[in-house]
C-alpha positions as CSV (number, residue, x, y, z in Angstrom):
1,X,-97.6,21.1,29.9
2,X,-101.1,19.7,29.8
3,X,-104.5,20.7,30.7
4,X,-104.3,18.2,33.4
5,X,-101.3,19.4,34.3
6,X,-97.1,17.9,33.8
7,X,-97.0,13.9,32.3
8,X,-95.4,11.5,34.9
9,X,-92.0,10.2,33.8
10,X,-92.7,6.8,32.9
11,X,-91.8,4.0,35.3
12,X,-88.5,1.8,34.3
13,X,-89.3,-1.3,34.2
14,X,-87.8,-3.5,36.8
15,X,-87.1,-7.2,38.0
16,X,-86.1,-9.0,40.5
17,X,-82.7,-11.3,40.4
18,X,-83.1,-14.7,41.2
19,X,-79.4,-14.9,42.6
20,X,-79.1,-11.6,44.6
21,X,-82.5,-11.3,45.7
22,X,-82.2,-7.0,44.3
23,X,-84.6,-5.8,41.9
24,X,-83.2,-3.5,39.0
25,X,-84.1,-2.1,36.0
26,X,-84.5,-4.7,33.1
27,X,-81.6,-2.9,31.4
28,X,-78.9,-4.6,33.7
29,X,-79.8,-7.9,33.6
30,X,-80.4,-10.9,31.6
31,X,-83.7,-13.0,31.1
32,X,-83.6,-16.3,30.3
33,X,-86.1,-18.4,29.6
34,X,-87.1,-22.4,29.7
35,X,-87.3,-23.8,26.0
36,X,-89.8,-26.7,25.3
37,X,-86.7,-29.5,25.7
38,X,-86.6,-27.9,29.2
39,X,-83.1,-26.5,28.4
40,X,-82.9,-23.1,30.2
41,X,-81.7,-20.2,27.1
42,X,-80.3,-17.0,27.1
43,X,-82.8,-14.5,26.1
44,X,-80.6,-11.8,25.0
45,X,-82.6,-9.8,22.3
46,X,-85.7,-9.9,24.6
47,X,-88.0,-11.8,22.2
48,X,-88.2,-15.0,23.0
49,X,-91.6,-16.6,24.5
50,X,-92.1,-17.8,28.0
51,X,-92.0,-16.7,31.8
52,X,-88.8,-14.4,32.1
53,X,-86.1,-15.6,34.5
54,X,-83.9,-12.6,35.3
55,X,-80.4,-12.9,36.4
56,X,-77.6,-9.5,37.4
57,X,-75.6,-9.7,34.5
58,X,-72.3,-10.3,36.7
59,X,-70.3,-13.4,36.6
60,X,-70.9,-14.9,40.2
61,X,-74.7,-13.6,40.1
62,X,-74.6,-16.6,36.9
63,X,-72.9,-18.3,39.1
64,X,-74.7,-18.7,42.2
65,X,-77.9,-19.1,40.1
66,X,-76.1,-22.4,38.7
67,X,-74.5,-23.5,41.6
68,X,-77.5,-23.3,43.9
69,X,-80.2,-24.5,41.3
70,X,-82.0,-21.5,41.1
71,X,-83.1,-21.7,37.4
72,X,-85.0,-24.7,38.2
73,X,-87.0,-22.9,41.3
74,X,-87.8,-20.1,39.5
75,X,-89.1,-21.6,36.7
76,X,-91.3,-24.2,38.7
77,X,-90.0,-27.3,37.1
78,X,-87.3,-29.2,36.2
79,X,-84.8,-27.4,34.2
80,X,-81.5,-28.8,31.9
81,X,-78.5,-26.2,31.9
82,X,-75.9,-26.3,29.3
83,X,-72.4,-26.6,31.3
84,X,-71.2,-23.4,28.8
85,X,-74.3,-21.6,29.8
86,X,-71.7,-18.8,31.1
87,X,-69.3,-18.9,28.4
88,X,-72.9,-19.0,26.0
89,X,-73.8,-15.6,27.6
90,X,-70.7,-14.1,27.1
91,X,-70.2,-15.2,23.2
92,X,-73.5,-13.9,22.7
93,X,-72.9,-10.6,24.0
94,X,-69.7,-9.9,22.9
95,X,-71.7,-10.7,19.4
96,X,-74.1,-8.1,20.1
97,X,-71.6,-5.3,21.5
98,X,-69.8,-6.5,17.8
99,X,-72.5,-5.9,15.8
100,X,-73.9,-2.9,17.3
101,X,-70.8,-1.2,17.0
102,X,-70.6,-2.4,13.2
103,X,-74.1,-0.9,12.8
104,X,-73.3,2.3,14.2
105,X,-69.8,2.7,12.3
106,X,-71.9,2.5,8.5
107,X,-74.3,4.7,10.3
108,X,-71.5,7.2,10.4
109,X,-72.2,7.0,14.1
110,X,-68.3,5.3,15.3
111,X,-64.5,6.0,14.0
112,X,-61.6,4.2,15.1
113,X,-58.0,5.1,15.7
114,X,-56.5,7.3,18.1
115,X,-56.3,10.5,15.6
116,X,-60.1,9.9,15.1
117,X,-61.0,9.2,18.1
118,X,-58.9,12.0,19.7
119,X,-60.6,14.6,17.1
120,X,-64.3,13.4,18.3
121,X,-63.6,14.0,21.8
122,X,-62.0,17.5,21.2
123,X,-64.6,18.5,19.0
124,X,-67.3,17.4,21.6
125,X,-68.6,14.7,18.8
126,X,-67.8,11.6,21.0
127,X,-70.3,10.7,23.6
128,X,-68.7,7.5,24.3
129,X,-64.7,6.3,24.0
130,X,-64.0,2.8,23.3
131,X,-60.8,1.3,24.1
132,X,-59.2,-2.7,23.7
133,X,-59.1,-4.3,27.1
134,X,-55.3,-5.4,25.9
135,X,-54.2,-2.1,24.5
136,X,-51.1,-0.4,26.2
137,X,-52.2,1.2,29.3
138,X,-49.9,3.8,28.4
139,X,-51.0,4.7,25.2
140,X,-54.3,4.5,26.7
141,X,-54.1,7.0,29.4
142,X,-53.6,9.6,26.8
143,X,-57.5,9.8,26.1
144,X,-60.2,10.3,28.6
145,X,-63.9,9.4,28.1
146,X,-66.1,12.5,27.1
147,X,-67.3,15.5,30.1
148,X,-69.2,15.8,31.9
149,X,-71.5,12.1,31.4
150,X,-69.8,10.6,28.6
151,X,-69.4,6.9,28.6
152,X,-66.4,4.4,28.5
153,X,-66.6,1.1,26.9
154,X,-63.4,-1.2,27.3
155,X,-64.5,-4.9,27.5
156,X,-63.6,-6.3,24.0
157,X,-60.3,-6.9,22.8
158,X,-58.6,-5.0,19.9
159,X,-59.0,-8.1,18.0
160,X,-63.1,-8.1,18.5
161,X,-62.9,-4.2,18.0
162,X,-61.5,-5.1,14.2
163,X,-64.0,-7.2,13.9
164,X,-66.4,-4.7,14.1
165,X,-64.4,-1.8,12.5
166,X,-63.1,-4.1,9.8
167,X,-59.3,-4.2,10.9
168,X,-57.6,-6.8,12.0
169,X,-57.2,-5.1,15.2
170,X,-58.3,-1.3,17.4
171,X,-56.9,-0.4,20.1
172,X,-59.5,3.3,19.9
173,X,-62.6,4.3,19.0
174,X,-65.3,6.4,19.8
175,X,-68.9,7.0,19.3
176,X,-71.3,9.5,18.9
177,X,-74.8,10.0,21.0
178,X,-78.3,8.3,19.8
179,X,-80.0,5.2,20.4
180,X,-78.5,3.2,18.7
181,X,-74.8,4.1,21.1
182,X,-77.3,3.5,24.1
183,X,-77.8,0.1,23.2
184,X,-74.2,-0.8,22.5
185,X,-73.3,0.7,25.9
186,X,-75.8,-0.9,27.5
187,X,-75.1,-4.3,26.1
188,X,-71.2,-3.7,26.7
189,X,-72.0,-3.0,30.2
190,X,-73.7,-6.8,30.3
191,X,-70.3,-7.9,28.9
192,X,-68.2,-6.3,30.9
193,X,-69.7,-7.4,34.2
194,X,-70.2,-11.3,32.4
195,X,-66.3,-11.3,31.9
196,X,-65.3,-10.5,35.6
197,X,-64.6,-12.9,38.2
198,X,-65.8,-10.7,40.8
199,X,-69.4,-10.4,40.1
200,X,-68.6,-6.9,38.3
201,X,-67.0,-5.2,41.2
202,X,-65.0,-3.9,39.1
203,X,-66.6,-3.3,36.1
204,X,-66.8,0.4,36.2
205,X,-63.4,-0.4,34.5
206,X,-64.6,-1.8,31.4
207,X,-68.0,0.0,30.6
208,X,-69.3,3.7,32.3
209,X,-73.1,4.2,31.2
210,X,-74.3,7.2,29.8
């Protein structure tokens, strides 16, 4: 503590999203931004110039933003929208969820198997499960994400898991706690509300935050 007496958390920074009208943390959604064609661009890494447009990273938020023309009101001018815009968003975070997890497994951060992941979450190293969204429910059922706050990622398929594991396919995984597992939950959460046709209602079933 401080002469002046306890710091102030700091304030997460928050938007608002031009299709629901609810501001949220920057976290959970996705900026875009207008390039100089006028073409409106996923801005997924967060670097790219311009006036942020932010969007619920949910399928029918996307949706409704398209549909009703929102891009172009928000941005104050004339916009052009790629008719894969969607299907653009979702490739490029399925990329991201790949490569984080690829990042974190030569950081000696990820395993994958079910012997390995098993052994992380009885050991208490696993701070997050991963599991193919076309594994065997059964075979499945037999792990549970980490107690009491540990995360559950399950929107990539056990094809795009070997991708990132270098297999041809994993049906489990799991990772261990640091920033680097934040971000990689955090984009997977993206995904895994991008990939459901009900604006993410359900997406509890494919990623739990931290």
């Amino acid at each position: 503590m401080t002469r002046g007496g306890p710091k102030a958390a700091p304030e997460t920074p928050e938007r608002r999203c031009i299709a629901t009208g609810e501001v949220q943390p920057k976290a959970v959604l996705i900026r875009f931004v207008v390039s100089p064609e006028g073409e409106v661009v996923a801005d997924l890494l967060g670097k790219l110039p311009g006036r942020g447009i932010w969007v619920a990273a949910d399928r029918a938020a996307l949706q409704t933003a398209i549909r009703r023309k929102l891009f172009a009101r928000a941005a104050k001018q004339p916009v052009t929208l790629p008719d894969d815009l969607i299907e653009r968003v979702e490739a490029g975070l399925v990329r991201r969820v790949i490569d984080g997890l690829s990042l974190a497994r030569k950081a000696g951060l990820a395993v994958a198997g079910y012997e390995k992941a098993k052994g992380w979450l009885a050991e208490d190293r696993a701070a997050v499960l991963i599991q193919a969204s076309d594994g065997s429910e059964r075979g499945k059922a037999k792990l549970r994400p980490p107690r009491p706050k540990g995360a559950f990622i399950g929107c990539l398929s056990a094809q795009e898991l070997g991708l990132a594991f270098g297999r041809e396919h994993v049906i489990h995984g799991a990772l261990a706690a640091g920033g680097l597992t934040e971000r990689v939950v955090e984009d997977a959460a993206k995904l895994s509300g991008v990939r459901k046709e009900d604006g993410g209602k359900t997406s509890g079933k494919g990623t739990k935050t931290l």
